[in-house]
Every structure is written in structure tokens, then in C-alpha cells.
C-alpha distance (Angstrom), angle and dihedral (degrees) to the residues before:
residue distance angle dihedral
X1 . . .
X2 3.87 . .
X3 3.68 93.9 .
X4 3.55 107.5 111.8
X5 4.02 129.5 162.7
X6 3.45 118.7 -160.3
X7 4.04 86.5 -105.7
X8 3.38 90.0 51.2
X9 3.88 91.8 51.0
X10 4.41 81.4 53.5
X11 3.49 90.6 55.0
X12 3.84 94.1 48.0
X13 3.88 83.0 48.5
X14 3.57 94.4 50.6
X15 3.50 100.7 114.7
X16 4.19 110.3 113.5
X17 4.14 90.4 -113.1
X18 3.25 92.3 72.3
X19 3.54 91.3 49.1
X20 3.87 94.2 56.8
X21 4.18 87.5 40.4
X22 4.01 84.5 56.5
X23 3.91 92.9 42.8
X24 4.00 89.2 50.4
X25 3.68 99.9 47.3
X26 3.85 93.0 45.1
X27 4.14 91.0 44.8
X28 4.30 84.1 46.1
X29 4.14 88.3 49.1
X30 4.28 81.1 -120.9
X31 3.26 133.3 147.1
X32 3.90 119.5 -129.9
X33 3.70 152.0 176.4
X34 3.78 150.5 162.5
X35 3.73 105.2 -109.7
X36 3.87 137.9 175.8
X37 3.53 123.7 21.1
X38 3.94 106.6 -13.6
X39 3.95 81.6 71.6
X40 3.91 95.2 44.3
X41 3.62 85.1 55.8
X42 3.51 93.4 51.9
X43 3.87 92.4 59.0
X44 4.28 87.0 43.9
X45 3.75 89.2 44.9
X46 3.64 87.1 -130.6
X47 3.81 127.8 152.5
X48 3.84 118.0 -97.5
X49 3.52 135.6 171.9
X50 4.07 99.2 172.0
X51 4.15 104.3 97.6
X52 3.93 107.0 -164.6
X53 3.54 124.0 -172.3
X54 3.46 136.6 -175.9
X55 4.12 123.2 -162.9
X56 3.51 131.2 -176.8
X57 2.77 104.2 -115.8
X58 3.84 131.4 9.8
X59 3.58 115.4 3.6
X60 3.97 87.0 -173.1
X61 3.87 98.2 68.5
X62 3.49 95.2 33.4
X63 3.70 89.3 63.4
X64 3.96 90.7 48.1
X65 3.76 95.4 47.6
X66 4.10 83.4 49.3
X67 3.79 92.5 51.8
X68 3.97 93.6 44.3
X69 4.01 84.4 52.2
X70 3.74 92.8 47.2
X71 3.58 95.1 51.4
X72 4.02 131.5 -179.1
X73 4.24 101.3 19.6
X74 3.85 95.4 34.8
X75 3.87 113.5 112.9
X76 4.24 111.9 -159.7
X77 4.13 115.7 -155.5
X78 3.27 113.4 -174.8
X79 4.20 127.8 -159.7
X80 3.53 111.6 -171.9
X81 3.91 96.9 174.5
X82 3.21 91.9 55.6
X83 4.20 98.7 35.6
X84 3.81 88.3 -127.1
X85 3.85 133.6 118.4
X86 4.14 139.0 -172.8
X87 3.58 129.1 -136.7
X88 3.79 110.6 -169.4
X89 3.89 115.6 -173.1
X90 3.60 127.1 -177.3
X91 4.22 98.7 -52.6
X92 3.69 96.4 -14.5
X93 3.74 133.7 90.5
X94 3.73 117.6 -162.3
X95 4.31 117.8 -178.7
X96 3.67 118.6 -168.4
X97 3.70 121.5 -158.7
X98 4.28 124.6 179.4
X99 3.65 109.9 -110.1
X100 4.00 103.5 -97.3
X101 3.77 143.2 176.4
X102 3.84 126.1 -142.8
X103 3.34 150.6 -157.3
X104 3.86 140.9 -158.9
X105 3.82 140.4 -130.8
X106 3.56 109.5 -159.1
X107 3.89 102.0 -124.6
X108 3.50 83.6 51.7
X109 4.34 144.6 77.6
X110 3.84 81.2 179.5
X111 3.83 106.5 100.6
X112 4.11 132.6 -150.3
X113 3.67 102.0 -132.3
X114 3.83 133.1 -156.1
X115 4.04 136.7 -176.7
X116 3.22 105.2 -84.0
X117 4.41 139.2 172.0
X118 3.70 122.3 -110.3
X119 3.79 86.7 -101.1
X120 4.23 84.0 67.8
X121 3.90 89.7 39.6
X122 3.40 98.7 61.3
X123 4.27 96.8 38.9
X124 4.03 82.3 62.2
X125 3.75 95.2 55.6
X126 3.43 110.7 105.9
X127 4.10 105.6 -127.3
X128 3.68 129.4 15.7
X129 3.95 98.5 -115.7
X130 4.20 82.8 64.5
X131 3.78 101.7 46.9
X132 4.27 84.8 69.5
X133 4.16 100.5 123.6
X134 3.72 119.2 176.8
X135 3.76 114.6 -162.9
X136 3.82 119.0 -120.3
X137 4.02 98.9 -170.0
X138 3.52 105.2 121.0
X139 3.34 98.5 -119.7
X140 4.27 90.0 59.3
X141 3.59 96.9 22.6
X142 3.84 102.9 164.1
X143 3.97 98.8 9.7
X144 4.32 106.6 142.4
X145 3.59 117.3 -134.9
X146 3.29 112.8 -160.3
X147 3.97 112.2 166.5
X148 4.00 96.8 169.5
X149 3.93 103.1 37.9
X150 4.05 91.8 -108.6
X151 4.01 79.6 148.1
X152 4.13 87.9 67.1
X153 4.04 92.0 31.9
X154 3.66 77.0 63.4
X155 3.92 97.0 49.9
X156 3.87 86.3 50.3
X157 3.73 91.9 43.8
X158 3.41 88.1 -125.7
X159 4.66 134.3 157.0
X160 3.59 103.1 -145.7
X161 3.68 123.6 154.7
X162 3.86 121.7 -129.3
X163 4.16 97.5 -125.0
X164 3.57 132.5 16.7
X165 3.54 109.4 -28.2
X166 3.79 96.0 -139.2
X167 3.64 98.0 52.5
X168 3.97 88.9 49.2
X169 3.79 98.9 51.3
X170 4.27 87.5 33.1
X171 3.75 90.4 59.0
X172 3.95 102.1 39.0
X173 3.93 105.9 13.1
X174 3.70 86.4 -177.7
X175 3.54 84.2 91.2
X176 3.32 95.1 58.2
X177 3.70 81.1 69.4
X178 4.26 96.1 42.2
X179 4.21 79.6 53.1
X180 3.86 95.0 67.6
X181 3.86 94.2 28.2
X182 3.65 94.8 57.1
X183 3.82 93.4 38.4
X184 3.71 86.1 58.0
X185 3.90 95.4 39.0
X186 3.99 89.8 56.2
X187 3.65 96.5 26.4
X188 3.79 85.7 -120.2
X189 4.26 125.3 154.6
X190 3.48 112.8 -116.8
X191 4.01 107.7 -120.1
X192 4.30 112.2 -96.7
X193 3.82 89.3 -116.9
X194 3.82 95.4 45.4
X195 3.53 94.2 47.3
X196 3.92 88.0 55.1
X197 3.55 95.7 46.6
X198 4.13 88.2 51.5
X199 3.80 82.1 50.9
X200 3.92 94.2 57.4
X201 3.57 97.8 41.3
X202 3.94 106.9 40.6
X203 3.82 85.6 110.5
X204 4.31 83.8 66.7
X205 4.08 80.7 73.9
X206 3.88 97.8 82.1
X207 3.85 89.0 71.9
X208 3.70 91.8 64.6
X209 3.81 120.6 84.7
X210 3.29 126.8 -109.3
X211 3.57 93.9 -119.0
X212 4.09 96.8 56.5
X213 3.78 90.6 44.9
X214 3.92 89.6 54.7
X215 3.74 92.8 46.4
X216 4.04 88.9 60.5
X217 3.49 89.2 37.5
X218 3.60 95.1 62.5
X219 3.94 91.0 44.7
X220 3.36 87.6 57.8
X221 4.16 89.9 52.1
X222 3.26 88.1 56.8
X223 4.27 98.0 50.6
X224 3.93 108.8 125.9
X225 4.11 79.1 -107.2
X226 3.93 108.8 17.9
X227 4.00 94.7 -179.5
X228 3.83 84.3 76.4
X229 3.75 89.3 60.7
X230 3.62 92.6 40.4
X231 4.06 93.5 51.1
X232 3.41 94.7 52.3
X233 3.95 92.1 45.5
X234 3.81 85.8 58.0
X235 3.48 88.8 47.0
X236 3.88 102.8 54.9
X237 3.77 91.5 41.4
X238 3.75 95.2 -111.5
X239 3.93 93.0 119.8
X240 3.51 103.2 62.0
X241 3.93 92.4 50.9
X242 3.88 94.3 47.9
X243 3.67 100.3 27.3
X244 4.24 121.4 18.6
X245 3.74 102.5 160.9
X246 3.77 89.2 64.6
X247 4.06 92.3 47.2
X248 4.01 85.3 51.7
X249 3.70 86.6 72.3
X250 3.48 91.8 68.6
X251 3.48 126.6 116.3
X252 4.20 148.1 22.1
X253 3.79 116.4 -101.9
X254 4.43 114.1 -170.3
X255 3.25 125.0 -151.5
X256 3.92 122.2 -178.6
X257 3.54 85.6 -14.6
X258 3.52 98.0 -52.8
X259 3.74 123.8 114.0
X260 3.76 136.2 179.3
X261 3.76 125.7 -127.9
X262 3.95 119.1 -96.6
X263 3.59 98.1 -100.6
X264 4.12 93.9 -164.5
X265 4.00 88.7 67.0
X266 4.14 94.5 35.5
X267 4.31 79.6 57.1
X268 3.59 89.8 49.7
X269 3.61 87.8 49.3
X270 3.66 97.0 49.9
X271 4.01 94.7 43.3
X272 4.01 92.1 56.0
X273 4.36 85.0 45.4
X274 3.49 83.4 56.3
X275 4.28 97.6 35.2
X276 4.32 81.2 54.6
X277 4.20 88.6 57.6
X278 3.91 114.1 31.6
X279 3.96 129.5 14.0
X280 3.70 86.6 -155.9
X281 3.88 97.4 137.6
X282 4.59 95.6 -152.7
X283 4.08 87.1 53.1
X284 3.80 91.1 48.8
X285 3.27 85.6 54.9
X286 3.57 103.1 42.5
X287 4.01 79.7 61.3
X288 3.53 90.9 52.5
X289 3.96 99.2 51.0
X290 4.40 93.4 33.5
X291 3.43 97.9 101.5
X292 4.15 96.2 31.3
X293 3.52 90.8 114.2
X294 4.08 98.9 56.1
X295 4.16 87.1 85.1
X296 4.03 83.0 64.2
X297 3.26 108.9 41.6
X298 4.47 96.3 38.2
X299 3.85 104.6 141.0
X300 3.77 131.7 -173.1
X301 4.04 101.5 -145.5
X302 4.07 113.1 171.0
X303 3.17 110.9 -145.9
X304 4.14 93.3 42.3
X305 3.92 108.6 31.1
X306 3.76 126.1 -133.3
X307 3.98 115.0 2.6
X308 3.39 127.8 -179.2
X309 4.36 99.6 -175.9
X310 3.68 122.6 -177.5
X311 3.82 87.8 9.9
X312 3.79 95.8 139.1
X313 3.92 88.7 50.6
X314 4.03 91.7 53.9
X315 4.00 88.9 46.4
X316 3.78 87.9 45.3
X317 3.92 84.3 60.0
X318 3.72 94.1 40.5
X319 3.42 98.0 65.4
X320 3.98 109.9 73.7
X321 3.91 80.3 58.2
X322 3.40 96.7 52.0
X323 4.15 95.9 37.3
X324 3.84 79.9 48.3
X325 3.77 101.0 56.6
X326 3.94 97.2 32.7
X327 4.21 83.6 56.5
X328 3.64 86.0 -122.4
X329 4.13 110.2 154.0
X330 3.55 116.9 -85.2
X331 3.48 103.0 -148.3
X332 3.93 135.3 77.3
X333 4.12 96.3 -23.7
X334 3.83 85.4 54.0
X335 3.63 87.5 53.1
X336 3.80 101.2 46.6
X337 3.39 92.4 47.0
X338 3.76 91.6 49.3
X339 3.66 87.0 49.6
X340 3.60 93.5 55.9
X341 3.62 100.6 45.5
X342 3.90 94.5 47.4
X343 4.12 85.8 52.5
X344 3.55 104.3 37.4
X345 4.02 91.4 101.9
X346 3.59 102.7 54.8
X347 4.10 102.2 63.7
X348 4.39 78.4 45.4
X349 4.35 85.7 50.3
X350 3.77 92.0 46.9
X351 3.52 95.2 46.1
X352 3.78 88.8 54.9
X353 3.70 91.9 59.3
X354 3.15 141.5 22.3
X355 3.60 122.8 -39.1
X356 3.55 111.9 -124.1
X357 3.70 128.6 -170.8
X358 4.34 90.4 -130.2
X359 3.61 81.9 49.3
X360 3.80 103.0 61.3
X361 3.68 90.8 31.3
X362 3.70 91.8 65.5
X363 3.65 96.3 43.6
X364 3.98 93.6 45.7
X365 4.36 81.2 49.9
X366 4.10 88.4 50.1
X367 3.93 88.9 32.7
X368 3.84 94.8 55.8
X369 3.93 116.2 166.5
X370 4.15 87.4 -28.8
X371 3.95 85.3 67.0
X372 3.97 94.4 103.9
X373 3.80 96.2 55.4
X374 3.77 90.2 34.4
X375 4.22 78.7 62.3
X376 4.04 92.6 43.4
X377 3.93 88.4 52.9
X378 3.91 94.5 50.0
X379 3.86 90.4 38.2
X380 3.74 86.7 57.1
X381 3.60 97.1 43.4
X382 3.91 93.5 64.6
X383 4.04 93.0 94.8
X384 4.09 89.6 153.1
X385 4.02 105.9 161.5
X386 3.79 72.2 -153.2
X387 3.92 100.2 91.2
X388 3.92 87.1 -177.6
X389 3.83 87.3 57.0
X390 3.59 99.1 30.4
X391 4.41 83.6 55.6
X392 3.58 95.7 48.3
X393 4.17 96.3 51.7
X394 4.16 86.1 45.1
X395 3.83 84.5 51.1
X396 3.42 94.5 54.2
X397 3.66 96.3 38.9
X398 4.41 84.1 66.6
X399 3.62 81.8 54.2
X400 3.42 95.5 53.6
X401 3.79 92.8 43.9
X402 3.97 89.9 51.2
X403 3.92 90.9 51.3
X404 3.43 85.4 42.0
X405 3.71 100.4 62.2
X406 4.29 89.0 26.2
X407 4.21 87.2 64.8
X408 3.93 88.8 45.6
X409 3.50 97.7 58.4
X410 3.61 83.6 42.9
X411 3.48 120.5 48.1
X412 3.91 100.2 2.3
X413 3.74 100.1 -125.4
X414 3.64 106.0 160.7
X415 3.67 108.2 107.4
X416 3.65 90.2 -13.5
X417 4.24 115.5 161.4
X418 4.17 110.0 -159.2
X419 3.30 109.4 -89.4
X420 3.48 101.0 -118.6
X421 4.08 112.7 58.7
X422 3.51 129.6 -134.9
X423 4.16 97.2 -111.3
X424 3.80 87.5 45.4
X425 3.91 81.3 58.3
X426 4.04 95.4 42.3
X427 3.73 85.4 46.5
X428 4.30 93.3 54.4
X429 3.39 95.7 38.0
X430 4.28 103.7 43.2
X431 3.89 88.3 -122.8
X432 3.43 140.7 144.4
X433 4.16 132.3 -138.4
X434 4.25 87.9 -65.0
X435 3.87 132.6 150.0
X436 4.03 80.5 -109.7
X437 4.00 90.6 71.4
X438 3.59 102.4 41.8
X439 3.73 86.8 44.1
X440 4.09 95.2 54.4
X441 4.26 82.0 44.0
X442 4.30 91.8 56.0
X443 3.80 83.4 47.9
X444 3.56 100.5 62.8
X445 4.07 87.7 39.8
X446 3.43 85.0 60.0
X447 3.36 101.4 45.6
X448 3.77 94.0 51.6
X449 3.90 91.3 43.7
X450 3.79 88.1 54.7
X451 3.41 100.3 55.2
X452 4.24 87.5 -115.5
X453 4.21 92.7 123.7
X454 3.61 129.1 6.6
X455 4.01 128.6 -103.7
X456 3.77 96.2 -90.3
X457 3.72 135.9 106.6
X458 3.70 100.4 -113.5
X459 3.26 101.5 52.4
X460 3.59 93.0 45.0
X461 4.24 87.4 53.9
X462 3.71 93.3 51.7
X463 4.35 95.4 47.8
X464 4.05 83.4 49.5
X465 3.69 91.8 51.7
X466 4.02 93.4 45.9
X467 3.76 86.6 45.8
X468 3.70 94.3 46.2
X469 3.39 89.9 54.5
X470 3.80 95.8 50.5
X471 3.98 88.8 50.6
X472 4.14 83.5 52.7
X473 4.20 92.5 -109.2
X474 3.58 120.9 136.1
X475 3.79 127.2 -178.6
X476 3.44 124.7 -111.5
């Protein structure tokens, strides 16, 4: 896999924009190379659609003369504060950058930057498996340089930064972040030394924004296995800064010899059930946040143990705060996931008894179209050491799912409104907005829910007249 010759690195490179990078830089007297992690992928044989490359010298008109060569279809972005520039071509993005060197004020993530060689280019990359640069000068085209031995750290699937590992993380603790998320991206182990250094400057985090934090956060949700890079945020100290309520899980408390589960690790547990089905990035973290609210509602009752009741509602009210504060949208994904969350007990209680045809009906009506991954959450949830136990609720659960889709054929209850409307019944009746309206309108929900009348608007008229008449309304 990592056993690249320098013609094998041409052939990898094969594609024509390289070509016409190579034919630039050598016309501009430049020298150039694809840096970072376009060439790390390379080695991992892992897709990648980010093109980075560095030139010494500027970046800026080595991007123009590109796009002039290119011609019709080439697209030219220019950033002068930040001495960089994009060339998009047809499906691929390219973004030059002049090599640089940098320094750090403490207060600060925001570095003073300088002209610098490739030598200085690669010491400010922030781990050794992304300061890889293979030179695209003709001359060299496809010679590695690999200054800090990121091509073994990859061998040893190993996160190692380049320099010091406490002036890295000190003077952009965003990486700090990047460490974990691309340890649990590539199911890599974060170097001894790094992993200290992460440990003694996890305080470094509160300079970053919210929104940067939640960006690599959410990369790391959606890791092949993200407990790994949610163990070793617990471990560094970076999770209780940037995310409490999930540390507040922690921990087993006994009383009279009985003890509850740890319900940090049973989350962790549940989000990498869910991570092995569905890369949908909300229901991952609907897994995440579905038992948030247990620290809250914990209760010592005698005669039963450890209870945590009503602890998806609480969660389910938890989350705008927390969606709020982590800068994560507030709009439909909020809602979903609150959805989820404040359901994820009742397929669970229905399983445990009998299941009743009212019963699914009124989850499928709560459910609505988000009823399949509200099933894939509670599925995944079922972490029993118990295998009798854990058998019998994943028995139940196909039962559910086969009444589930049996009373959708039937009686269309997904999304379903009551057939009859509130203003049709103000309008029949000679009444205004009143308790007596919305009451008659719950009635015929019910009805339908329970399996009393079918989903149909006849029915439905004839139960409101008998139940008008029992409330004393006629119509006029």
C-alpha cells in the first residue's frame, strides 16, 4: 500500500492537470509541488478531491498563468489577504498558496506569516503524515519529500506532529482537534508524546470558535468508529471544555448493591451501532445526544433501583441549548434530531409488551417519514450483555416493523391530518375557535389511532356527529 516509486508516484499523477501545473511552473522558472493531504491519500489510496499546492514563490501568479494556459472552462479565485488563489477546471479544484513560515502570538490562532522555502512549509504543517510534498517540476516530477518520516508514521499508523508538539497545538489548538479527528478517520494511534502534549494544552481550545470546533466535531461523528475519537477526547480533557453534557454521563454510582450502567460508554456504543448502518450525520447524532437527559433525571427509588423517567423528554428539551452553544444549525436537523431523541423510548416500551395495533399506529402518526431511522436508533440502543434479553427486544422490534408497514398500507397513517378539519367543524356546528372544536378534532384522532373507525372521511363525519351529540352540539 505505502510502497511507492517515484514512477509509481507519475502514474498516480497522471492526470493532464498536473501536466499543465508542471508546464506552468517550469515556463514561470517556479518551483512546485502537491503538498498536504492529496499526497497522504495517495500513499492510503484514499479518495481526495482537495488539490494543494505549494510554490516558491507566489502562489497568486502561478494560479493566473495556470488559468491563462487552461483557457475557456478554467475558473481563477483569487485571495489576496491571504496570498492564495483557486483554479477550478471542469471537476477539479486546485488552490495554490506561496511557500511561507509563521509565527504565533499567544492570544492568538491567527499567524504573522513570511516567505518562506519548502523546507519552512512543511515544519508548519501540523502532523508528519501531511507535510508529504511530491515535486511536479519536470525535471523531478514525482520525487517524495518527506523531511519528518510521515511516510513510516504512516506504516505504523501513527499521528505525530513534525516539531515540538506543544508549540504546534499552543499556537493553533485547532489541531488539537485535526489530531483526534484524523486518528479516528484513519484509525491511526496518536504518537505517546503527542498525546501528552494534547493532554497539557486542552485548555488552548477556548480560543477556537465554536463554529471550527463543531466542524471537526462532526468529522469525527462521522469516523468509520467515532467512539475512538470520542475516548481519546475524554481522555485529553478536550471534551469537557467543548462539550460537558456528554462528560456528565460518566460514571457508575451503587447503591445497596445495585449499580447503573455507565451511560457515556453505552452512547459510544450506540453511536458506532448506528456509524455501522447509516452515514447520515443528524441520526448519528441523535444517537449521540438520546440518552443526554439520564444525568437529570437519575433517581434513587427503593423498592426498584436506579431510574432515570422521562429522560428522553428532558434531553428532547436539552437540545436547542446545546445545538445553540455548539453553533450547530437551528433549523430542521435540530428538529429531527430532537424528534428522535424525545421518541426513542416508545418503539423500546412497545417492544417490551405487547404489540398492539393502537400502539404502533400512534408511534408511526408521531414517527412520520423519520419512522425508519427512529427504528435504526432504538435497534441500536438494545446493548443488553443479556443476549437472551437483548434477542427477545430485536424480535419484537421485526414485529413492530411488520405492523408497522401492515397499518401503512392499511390505514395510511404516516403524516395523516383527520379527515375532517377544524373550520369544516366551526362551519357545521355555528362555532367559534373554542375548547369544544379542538376537543371533537382529538376525538376523531383518537379514534382513527385506535383502530375504532378507519382513515376515511365518512366514517370520520358520522363519529363527529355521534360525539357532537354526546357533548349536546347539533349542526345547523
Amino acid at each position: 500500500m505505502l510502497e511507492l516509486s517515484q514512477e509509481a508516484l507519475k502514474d498516480k499523477l497522471s492526470d493532464n492537470i498536473f501536466h499543465q501545473i508542471s508546464a506552468t511552473a517550469d515556463k514561470l522558472g517556479l518551483e512546485c509541488y502537491v503538498v498536504g493531504g492529496y499526497v497522504r491519500d495517495l500513499f492510503l489510496q484514499r479518495p481526495s478531491k482537495d488539490i494543494d499546492v505549494v510554490v516558491v514563490g507566489s502562489g497568486i501568479q502561478m494560479a493566473e498563468a495556470l488559468a491563462r494556459r487552461l483557457g475557456k472552462g478554467a475558473h481563477l479565485s483569487v485571495f489576496k489577504n491571504f496570498g492564495t488563489a483557486q483554479v477550478k477546471y471542469h471537476h477539479t479544484e486546485v488552490e495554490f498558496v506561496g511557500a511561507r513560515r509563521e509565527s504565533y502570538q499567544r492570544n492568538s490562532r491567527k499567524p504573522i506569516v513570511e516567505d518562506g522555502t519548502l523546507e519552512d512549509d512543511q515544519n508548519r504543517r501540523d502532523f508528519t503524515i501531511n507535510a508529504l510534498a511530491v515535486c511536479l517540476n519536470a525535471h523531478r516530477f514525482g520525487e517524495l519529500v518527506d523531511p519528518f518520516g510521515g511516510l513510516d508514521d504512516m506504516r505504523d499508523k501513527t499521528i505525530r506532529t513534525p516539531l515540538d508538539p506543544d508549540i504546534t497545538f499552543s499556537d493553533d489548538p485547532l489541531r488539537m482537534m485535526r489530531c483526534i479527528r484524523f486518528a479516528s478517520q484513519l484509525k491511526f494511534y496518536i504518537d505517546d508524546e503527542t498525546f501528552e502534549s494534547l493532554c497539557r494544552n486542552h485548555q488552548r481550545i477556548e480560543i477556537i470558535s465554536k463554529e471550527r470546533i463543531a466542524d471537526e466535531l462532526n468529522k469525527i461523528i462521522l469516523s468509520p468508529v467515532p467512539s475512538r475519537g470520542f475516548i481519546d477526547l475524554d481522555r485529553s480533557g478536550l471534551l469537557s471544555i467543548i462539550f460537558p453534557e456528554l462528560v456528565a454521563l460518566q460514571g457508575v454510582e451503587t447503591r445497596n448493591g445495585k449499580a447503573h450502567k455507565d451511560n457515556f460508554y453505552h452512547t459510544l456504543e450506540v453511536l458506532d451501532n448506528v456509524a455501522r448502518q447509516t452515514d447520515n450525520l443528524w441520526l448519528r447524532w441523535a444517537a449521540l445526544l438520546h440518552d443526554i437527559g439520564k444525568p437529570r433525571s437519575k433517581r434513587w427509588e427503593p423498592r426498584i433501583g436506579w431510574t432515570f423517567h422521562n429522560h428522553n423528554y428532558l434531553g428532547e428539551k436539552m437540545i436547542p441549548a446545546i445545538f445553540r452553544n455548539m453553533k450547530l444549525p437551528m433549523n430542521e436537523k435540530m428538529k429531527y434530531v430532537q424528534k428522535l431523541v424525545g421518541l426513542h423510548m416508545r418503539p423500546i416500551v412497545i417492544a417490551d409488551e405487547e404489540v398492539t395495533d393502537s400502539a404502533v399506529r400512534r408511534l408511526l402518526f408521531e414517527a412520520g417519514d423519520d419512522i425508519d431511522d427512529l427504528m435504526l436508533l432504538c435497534e441500536a440502543d438494545i446493548t443488553s450483555k443479556n443476549n437472551e434479553r437483548k434477542q427477545r427486544f430485536l424480535d419484537n422490534f421485526k414485529l413492530v416493523r411488520v405492523k408497522l408497514v401492515d397499518l401503512e398500507e392499511r390505514d395510511r397513517i404516516r403524516n395523516f391530518q383527520p379527515p375532517i378539519s377544524g373550520e369544516e367543524i366551526m362551519q357545521l356546528f355555528g362555532l367559534p375557535p373554542c375548547r369544544e372544536v379542538g376537543s371533537l378534532k382529538m376525538s376523531i384522532k383518537d379514534a382513527i389511532l385506535d383502530g375504532v373507525i378507519p382513515n376515511d372521511y365518512d366514517a370520520a363525519y358520522q363519529y363527529m356527529l355521534k360525539k357532537a351529540t354526546q357533548m349536546g352540539l347539533k349542526p345547523l
